[in-house]
TIRO-2110 file (N, C-alpha, C; in Angstrom, 1 decimal):
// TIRO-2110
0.8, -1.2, 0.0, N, 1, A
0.0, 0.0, 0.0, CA, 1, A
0.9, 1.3, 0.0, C, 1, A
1.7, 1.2, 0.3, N, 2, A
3.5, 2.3, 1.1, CA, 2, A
3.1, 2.9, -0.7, C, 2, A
3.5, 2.0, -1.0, N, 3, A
4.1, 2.8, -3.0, CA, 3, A
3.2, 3.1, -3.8, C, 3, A
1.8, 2.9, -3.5, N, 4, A
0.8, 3.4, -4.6, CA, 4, A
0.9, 5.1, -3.7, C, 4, A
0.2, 5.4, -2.2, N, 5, A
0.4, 6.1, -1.8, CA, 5, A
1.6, 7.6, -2.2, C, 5, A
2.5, 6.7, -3.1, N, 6, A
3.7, 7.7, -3.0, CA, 6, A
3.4, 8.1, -4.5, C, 6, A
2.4, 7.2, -5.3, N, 7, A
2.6, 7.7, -6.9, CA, 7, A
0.9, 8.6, -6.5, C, 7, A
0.3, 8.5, -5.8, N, 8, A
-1.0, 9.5, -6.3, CA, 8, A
-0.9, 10.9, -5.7, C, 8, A
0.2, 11.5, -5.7, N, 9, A
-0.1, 13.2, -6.0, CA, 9, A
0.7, 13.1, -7.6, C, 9, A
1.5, 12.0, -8.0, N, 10, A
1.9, 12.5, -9.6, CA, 10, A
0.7, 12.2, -10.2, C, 10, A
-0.1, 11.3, -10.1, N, 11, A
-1.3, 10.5, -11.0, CA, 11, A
-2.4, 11.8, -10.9, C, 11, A
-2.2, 12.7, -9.5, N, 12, A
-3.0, 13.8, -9.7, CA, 12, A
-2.2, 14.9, -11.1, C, 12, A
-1.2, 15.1, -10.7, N, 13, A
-0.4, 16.0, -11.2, CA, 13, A
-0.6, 15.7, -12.8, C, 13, A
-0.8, 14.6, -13.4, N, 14, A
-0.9, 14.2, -14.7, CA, 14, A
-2.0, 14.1, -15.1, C, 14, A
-3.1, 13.9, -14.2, N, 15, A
-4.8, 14.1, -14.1, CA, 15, A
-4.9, 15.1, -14.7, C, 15, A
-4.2, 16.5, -14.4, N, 16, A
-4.5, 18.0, -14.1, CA, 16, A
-3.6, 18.8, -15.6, C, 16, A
-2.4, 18.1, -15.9, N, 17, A
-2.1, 17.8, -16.8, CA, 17, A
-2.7, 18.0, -18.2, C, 17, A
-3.3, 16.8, -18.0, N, 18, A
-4.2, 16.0, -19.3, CA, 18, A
-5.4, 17.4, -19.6, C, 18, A
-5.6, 17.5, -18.0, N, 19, A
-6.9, 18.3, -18.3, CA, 19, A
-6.9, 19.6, -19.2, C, 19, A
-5.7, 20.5, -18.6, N, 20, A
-5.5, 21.7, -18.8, CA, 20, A
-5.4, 21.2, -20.4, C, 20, A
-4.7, 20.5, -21.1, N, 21, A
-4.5, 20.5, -22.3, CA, 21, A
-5.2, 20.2, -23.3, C, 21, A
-6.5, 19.2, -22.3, N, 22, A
-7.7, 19.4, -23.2, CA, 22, A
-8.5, 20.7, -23.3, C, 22, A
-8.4, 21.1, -22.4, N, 23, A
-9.2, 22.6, -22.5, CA, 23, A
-8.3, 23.8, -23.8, C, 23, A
-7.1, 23.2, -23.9, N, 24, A
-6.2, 24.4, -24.5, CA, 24, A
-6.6, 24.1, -25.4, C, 24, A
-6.9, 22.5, -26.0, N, 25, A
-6.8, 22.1, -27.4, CA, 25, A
-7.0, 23.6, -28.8, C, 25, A
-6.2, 23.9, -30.1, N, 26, A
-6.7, 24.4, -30.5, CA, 26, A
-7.5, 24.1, -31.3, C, 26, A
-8.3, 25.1, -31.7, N, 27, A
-9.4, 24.4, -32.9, CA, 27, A
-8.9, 25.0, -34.0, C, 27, A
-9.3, 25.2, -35.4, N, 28, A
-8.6, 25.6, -36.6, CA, 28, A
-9.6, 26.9, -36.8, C, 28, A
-9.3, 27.5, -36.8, N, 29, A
-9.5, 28.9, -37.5, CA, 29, A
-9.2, 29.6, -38.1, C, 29, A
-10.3, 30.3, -39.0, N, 30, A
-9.4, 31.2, -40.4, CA, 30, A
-8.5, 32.3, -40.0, C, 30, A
-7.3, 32.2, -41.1, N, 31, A
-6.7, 33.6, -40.9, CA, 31, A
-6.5, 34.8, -40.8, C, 31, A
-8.0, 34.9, -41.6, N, 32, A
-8.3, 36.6, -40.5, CA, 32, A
-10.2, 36.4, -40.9, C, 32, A
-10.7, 37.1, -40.1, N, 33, A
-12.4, 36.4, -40.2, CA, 33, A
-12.8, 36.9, -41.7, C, 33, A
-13.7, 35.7, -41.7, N, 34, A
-14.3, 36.3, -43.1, CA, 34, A
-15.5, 37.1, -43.0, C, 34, A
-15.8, 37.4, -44.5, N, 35, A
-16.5, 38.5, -44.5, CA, 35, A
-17.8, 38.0, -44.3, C, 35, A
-18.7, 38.4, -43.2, N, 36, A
-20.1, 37.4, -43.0, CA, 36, A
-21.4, 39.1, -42.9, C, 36, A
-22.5, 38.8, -43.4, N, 37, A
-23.1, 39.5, -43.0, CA, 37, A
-23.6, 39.3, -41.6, C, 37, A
-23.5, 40.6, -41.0, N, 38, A
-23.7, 40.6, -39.3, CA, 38, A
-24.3, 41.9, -39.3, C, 38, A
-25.4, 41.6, -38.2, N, 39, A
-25.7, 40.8, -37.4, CA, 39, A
-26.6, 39.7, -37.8, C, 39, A
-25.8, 38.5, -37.2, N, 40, A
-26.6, 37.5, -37.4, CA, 40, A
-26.9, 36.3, -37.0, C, 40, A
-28.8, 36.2, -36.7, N, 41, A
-29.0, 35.3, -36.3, CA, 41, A
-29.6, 33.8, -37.0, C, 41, A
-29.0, 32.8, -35.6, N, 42, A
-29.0, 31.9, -35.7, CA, 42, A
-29.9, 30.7, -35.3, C, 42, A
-30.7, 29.9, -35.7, N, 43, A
-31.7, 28.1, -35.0, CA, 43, A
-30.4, 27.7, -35.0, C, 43, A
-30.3, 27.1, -34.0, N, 44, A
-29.3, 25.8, -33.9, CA, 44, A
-29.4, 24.5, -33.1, C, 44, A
-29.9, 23.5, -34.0, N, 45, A
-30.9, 22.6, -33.3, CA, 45, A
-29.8, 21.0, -32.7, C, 45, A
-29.4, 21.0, -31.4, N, 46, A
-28.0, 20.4, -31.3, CA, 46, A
-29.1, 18.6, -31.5, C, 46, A
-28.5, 17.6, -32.3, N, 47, A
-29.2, 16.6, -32.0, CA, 47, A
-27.8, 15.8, -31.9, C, 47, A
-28.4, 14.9, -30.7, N, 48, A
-27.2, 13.7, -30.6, CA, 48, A
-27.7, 12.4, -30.4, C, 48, A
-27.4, 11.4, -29.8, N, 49, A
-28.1, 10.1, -29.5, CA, 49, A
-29.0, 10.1, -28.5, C, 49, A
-28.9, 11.0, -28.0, N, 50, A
-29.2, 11.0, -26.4, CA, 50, A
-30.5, 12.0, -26.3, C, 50, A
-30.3, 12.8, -26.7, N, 51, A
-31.2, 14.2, -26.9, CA, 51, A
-31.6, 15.5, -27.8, C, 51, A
-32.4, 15.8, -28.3, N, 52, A
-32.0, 17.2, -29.3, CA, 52, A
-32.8, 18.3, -28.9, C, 52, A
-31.8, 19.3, -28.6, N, 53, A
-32.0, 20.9, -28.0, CA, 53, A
-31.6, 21.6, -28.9, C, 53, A
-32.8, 22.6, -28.8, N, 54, A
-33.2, 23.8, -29.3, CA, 54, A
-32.0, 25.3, -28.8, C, 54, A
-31.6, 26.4, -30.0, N, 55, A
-30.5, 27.2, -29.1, CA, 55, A
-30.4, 28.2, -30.3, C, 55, A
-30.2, 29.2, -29.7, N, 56, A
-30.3, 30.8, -30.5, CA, 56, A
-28.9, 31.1, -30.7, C, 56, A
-28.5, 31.5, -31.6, N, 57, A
-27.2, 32.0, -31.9, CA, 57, A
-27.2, 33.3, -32.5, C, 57, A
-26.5, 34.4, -31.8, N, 58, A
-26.7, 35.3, -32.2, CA, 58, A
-24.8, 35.8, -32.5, C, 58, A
-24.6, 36.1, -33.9, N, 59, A
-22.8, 36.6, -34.2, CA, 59, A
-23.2, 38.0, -34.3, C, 59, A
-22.4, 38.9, -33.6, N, 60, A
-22.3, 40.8, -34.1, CA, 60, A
-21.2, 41.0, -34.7, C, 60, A
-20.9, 42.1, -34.7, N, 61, A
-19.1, 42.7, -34.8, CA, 61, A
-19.0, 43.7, -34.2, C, 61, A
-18.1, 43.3, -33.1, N, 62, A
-17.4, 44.3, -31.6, CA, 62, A
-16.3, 45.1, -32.2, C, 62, A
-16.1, 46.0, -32.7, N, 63, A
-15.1, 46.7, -33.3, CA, 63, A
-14.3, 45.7, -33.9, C, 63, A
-13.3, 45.3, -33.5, N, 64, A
-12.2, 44.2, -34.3, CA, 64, A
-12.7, 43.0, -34.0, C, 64, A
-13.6, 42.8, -32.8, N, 65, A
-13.9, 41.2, -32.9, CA, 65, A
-15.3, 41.0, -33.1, C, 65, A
-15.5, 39.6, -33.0, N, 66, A
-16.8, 38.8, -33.2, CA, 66, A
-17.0, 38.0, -31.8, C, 66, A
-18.4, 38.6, -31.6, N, 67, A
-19.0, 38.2, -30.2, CA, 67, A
-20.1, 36.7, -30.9, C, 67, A
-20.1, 36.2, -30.4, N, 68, A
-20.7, 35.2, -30.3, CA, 68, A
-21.9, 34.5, -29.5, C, 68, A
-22.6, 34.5, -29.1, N, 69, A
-23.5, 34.9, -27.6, CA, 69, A
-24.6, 33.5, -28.6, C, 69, A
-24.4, 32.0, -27.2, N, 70, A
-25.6, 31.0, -27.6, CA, 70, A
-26.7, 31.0, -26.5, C, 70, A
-27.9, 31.3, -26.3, N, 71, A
-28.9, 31.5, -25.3, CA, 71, A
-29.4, 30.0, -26.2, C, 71, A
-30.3, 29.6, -24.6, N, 72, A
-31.2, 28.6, -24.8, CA, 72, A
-32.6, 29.2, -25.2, C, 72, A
-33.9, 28.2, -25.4, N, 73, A
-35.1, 29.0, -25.9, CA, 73, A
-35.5, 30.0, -25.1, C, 73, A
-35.2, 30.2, -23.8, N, 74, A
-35.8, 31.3, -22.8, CA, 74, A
-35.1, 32.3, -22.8, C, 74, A
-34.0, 32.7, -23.9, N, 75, A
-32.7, 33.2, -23.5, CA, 75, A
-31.8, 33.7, -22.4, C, 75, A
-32.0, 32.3, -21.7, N, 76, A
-30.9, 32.3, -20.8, CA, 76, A
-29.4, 31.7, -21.5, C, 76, A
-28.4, 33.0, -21.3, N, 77, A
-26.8, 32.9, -21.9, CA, 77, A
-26.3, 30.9, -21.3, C, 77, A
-26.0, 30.3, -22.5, N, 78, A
-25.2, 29.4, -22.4, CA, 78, A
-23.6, 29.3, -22.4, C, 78, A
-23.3, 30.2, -23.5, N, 79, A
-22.0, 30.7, -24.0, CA, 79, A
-22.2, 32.2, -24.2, C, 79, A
-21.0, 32.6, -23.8, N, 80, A
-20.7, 33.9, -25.0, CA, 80, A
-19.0, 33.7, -25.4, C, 80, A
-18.7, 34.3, -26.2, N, 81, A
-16.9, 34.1, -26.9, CA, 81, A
-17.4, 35.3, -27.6, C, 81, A
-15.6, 36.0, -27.5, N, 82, A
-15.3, 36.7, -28.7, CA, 82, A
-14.1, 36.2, -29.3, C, 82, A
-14.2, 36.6, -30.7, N, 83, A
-13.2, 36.0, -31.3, CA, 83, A
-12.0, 37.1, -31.7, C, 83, A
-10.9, 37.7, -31.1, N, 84, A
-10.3, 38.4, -31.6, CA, 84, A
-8.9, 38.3, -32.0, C, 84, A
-8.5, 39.0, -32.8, N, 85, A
-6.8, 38.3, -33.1, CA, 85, A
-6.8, 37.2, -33.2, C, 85, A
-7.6, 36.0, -33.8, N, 86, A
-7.8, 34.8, -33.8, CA, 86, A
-7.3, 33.8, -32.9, C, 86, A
-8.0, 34.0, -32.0, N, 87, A
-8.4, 33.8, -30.5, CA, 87, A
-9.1, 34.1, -30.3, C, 87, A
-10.2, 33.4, -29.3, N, 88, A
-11.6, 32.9, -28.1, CA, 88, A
-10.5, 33.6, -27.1, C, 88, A
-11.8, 34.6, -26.4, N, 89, A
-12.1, 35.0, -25.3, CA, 89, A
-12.8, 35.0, -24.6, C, 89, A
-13.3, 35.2, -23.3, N, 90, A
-14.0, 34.5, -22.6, CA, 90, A
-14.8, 36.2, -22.7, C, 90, A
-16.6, 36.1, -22.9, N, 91, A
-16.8, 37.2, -22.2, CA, 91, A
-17.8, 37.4, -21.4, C, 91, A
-17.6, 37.9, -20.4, N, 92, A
-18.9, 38.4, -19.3, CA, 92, A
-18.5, 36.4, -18.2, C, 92, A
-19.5, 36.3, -17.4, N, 93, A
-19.3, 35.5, -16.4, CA, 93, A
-19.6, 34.2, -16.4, C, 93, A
-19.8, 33.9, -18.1, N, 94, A
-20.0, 32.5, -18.0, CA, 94, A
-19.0, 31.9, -17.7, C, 94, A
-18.7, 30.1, -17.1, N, 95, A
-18.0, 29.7, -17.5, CA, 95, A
-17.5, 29.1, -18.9, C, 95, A
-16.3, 28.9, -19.2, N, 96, A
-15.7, 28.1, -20.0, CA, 96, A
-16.6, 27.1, -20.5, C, 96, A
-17.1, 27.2, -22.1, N, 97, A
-18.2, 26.0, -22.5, CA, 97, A
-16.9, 25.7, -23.6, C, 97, A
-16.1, 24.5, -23.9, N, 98, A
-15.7, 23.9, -25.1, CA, 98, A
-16.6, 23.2, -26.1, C, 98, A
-17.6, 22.5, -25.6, N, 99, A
-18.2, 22.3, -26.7, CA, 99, A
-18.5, 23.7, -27.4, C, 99, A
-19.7, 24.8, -26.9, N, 100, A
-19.5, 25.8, -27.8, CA, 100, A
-18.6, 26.3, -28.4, C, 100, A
-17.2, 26.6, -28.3, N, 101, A
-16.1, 26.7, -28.5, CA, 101, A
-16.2, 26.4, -29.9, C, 101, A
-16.1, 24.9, -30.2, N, 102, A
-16.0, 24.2, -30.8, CA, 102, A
-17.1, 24.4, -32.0, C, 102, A
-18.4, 25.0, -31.6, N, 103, A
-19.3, 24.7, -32.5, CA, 103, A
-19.1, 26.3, -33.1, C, 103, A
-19.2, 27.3, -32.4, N, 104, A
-18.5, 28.3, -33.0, CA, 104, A
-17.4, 28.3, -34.1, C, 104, A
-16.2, 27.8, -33.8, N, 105, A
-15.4, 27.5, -34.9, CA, 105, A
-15.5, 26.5, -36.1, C, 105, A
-16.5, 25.6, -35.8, N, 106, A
-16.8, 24.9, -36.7, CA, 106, A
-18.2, 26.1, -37.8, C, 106, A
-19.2, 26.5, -37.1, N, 107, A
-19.6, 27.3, -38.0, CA, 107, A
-18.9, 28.6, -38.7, C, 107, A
-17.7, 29.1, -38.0, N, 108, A
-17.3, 29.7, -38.7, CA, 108, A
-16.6, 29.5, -40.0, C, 108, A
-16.2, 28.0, -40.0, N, 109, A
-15.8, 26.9, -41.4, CA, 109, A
-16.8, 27.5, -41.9, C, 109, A
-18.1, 26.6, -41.3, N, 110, A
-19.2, 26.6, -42.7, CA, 110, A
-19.7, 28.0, -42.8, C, 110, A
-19.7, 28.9, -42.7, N, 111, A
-20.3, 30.3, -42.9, CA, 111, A
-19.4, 31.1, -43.8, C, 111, A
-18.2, 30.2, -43.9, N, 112, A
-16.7, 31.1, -44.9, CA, 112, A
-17.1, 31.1, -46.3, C, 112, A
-17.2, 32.0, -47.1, N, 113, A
-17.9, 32.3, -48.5, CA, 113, A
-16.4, 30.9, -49.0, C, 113, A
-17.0, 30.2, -49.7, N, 114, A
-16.2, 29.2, -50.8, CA, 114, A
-15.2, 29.4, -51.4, C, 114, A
-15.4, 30.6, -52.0, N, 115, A
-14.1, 31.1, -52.4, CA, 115, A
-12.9, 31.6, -51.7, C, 115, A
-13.1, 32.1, -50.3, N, 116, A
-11.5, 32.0, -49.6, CA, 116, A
-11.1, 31.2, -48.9, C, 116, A
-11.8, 30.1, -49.1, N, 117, A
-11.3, 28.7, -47.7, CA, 117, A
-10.1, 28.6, -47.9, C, 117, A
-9.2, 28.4, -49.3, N, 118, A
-7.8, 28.0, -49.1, CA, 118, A
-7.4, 28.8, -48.7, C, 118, A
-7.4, 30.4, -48.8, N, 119, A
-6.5, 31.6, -47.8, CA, 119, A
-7.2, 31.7, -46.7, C, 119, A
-8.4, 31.3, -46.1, N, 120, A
-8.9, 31.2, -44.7, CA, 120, A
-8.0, 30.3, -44.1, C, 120, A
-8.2, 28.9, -44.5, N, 121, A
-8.0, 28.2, -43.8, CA, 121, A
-6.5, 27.1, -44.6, C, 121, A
-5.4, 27.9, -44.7, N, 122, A
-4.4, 27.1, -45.7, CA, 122, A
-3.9, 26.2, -44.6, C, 122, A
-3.9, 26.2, -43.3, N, 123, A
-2.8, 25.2, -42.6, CA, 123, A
-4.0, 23.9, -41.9, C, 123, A
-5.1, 24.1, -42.7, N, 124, A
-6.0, 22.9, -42.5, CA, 124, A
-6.2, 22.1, -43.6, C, 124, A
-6.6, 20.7, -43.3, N, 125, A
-6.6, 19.9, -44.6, CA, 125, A
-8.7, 20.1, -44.5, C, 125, A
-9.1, 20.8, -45.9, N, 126, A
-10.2, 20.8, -46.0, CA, 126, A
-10.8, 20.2, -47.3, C, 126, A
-12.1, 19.9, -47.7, N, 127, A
-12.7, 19.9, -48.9, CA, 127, A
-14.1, 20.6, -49.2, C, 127, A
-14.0, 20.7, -50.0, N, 128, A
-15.3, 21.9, -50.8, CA, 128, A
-15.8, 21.1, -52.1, C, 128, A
-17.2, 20.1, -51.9, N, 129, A
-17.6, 19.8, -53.6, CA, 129, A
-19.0, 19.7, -53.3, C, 129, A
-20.1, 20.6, -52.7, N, 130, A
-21.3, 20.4, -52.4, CA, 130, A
-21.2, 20.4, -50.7, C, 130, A
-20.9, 19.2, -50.5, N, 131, A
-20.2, 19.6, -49.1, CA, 131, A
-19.2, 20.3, -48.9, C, 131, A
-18.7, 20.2, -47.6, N, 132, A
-17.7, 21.0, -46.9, CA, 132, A
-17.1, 20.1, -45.7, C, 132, A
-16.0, 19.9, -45.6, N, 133, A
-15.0, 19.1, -44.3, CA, 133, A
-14.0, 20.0, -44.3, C, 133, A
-13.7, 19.6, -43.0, N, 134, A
-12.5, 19.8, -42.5, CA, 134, A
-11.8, 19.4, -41.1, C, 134, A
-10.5, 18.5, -41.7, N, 135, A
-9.7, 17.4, -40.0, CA, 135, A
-8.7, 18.4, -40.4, C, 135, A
-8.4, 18.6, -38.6, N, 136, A
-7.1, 19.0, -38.3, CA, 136, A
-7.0, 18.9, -36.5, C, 136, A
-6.2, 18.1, -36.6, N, 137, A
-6.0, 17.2, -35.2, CA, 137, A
-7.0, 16.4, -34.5, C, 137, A
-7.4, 16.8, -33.4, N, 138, A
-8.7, 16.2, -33.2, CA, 138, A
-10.1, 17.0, -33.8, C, 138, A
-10.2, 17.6, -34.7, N, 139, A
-11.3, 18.8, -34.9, CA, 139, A
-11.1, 17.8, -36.2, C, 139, A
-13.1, 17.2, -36.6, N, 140, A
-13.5, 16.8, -37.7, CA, 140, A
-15.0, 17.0, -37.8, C, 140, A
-14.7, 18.2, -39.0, N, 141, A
-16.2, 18.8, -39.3, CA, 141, A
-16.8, 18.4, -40.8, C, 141, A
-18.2, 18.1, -41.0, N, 142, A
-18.4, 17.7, -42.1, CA, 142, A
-19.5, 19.0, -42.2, C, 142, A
-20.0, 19.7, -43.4, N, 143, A
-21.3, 20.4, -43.5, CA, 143, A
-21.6, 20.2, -44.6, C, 143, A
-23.1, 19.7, -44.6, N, 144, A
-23.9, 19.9, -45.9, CA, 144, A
-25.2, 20.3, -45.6, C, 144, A
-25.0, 21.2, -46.9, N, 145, A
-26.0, 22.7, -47.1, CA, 145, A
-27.0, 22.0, -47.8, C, 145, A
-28.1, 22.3, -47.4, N, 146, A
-29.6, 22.5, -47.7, CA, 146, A
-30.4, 23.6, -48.6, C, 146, A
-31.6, 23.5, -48.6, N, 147, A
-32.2, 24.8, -48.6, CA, 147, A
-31.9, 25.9, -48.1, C, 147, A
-32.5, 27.3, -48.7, N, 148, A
-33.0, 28.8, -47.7, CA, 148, A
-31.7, 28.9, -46.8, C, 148, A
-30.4, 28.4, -47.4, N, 149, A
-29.1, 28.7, -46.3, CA, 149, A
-29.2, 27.7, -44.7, C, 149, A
-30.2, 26.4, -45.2, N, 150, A
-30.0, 25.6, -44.0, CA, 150, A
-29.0, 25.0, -44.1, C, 150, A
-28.0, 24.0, -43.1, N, 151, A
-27.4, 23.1, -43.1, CA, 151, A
-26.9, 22.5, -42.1, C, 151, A
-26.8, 20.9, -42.4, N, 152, A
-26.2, 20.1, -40.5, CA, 152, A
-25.0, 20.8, -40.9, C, 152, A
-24.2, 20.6, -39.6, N, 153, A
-23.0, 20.4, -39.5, CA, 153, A
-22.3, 19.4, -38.5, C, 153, A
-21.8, 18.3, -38.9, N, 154, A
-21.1, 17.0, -38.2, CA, 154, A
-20.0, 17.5, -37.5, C, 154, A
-20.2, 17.5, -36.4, N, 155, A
-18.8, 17.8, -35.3, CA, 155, A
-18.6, 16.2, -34.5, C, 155, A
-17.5, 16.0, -35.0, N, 156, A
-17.1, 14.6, -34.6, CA, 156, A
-18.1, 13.0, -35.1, C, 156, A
-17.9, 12.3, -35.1, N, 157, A
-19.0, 11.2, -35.0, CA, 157, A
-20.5, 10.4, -34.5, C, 157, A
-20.9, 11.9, -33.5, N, 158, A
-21.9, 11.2, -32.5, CA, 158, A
-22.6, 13.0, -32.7, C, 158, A
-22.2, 13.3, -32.7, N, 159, A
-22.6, 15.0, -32.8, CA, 159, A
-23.3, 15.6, -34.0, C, 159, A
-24.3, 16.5, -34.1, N, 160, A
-24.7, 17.2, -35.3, CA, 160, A
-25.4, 18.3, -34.9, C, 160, A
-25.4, 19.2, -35.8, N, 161, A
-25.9, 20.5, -35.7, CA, 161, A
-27.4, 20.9, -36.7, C, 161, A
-28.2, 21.1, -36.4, N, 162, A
-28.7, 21.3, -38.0, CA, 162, A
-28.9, 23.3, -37.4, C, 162, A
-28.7, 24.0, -38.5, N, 163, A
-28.4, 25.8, -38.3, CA, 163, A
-29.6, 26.0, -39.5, C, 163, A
-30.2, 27.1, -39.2, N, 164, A
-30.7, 27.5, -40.3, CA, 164, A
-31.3, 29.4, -39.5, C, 164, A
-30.9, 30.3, -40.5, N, 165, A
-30.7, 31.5, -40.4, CA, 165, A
-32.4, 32.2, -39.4, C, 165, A
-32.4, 32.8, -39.0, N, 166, A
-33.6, 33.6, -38.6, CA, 166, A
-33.8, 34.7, -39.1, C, 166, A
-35.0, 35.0, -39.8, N, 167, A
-35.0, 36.0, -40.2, CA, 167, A
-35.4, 37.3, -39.4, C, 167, A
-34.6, 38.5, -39.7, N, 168, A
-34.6, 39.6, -38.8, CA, 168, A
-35.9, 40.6, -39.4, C, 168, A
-36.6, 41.2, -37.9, N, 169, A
-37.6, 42.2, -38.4, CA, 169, A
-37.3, 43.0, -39.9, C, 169, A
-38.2, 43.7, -40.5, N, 170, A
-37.8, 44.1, -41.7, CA, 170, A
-37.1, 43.3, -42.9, C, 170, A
-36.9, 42.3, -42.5, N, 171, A
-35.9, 42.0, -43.4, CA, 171, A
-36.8, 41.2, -44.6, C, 171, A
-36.3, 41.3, -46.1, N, 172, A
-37.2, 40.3, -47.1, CA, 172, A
-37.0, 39.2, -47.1, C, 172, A
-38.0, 38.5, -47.7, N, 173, A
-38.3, 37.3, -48.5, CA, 173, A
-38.2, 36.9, -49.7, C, 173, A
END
């Protein structure tokens, strides 16, 4: 019993480890944001094995960055991020959500007009032929577009997104 005792503050220490560097993980993001019409909102209907939830996504533009802000149907804040200097920041008092993280940067893939993915995104391996992917490290996104600017988006193997735009007061048909 003497020697297990002596290895669990490293087994913590490598616990803690592991963790921080899953949290650091980076995700792939473009080289400098693309050009999106904003403000804009978002359905973003999370379906998995387990459950599928309903979620408002709303992107602005904060002087140089992109705020990000996901409320649930009651709009109570789940996430907020801004994205600046290409980097996630944390903002106002949520905690740290990585999955949003993640789904953020993956819509920012699929929201990138077609024609700049290769200077968006040159240090990712991507494709563009109807669909849209993109693996780079552990981050594997698949999107295929639909109608009216709908489309899932596959984040990892068990995960999916289906997005489709909301239309704002005033705005046409």
């Amino acid at each position: 019993m003497r020697p297990l005792r002596r290895h669990v503050p490293r087994l913590g220490w490598l616990f803690l480890a592991l963790l921080l560097a899953a949290c650091a993980r980076q995700l792939p993001l473009p080289a400098q944001p693309p050009q999106l019409e904003l403000p804009m909102q978002l359905h973003v209907q999370r379906r998995s094995a387990e459950q599928t939830q309903d979620w408002l996504l709303v992107i602005q533009r904060e002087e140089d960055a992109l705020r990000w802000s996901l409320l649930d149907p009651l709009g109570i804040p789940l996430a907020r991020q801004l994205l600046s200097d290409g980097r996630w920041k944390a903002d106002g008092l949520l905690p740290p959500n990585a999955e949003a993280r993640e789904l953020f940067a993956a819509l920012l893939f699929a929201l990138s007009p077609a024609e700049g993915l290769g200077e968006l995104y040159a240090d990712s391996h991507w494709t563009a032929d109807g669909t849209r992917s993109l693996k780079n490290g552990a981050s594997d996104w698949r999107v295929r577009y639909g109608k009216n600017d709908r489309f899932d988006l596959d984040v990892g193997a068990t995960l999916t997104y289906g997005v489709a735009p909301i239309a704002t007061a005033g705005a046409r048909h």
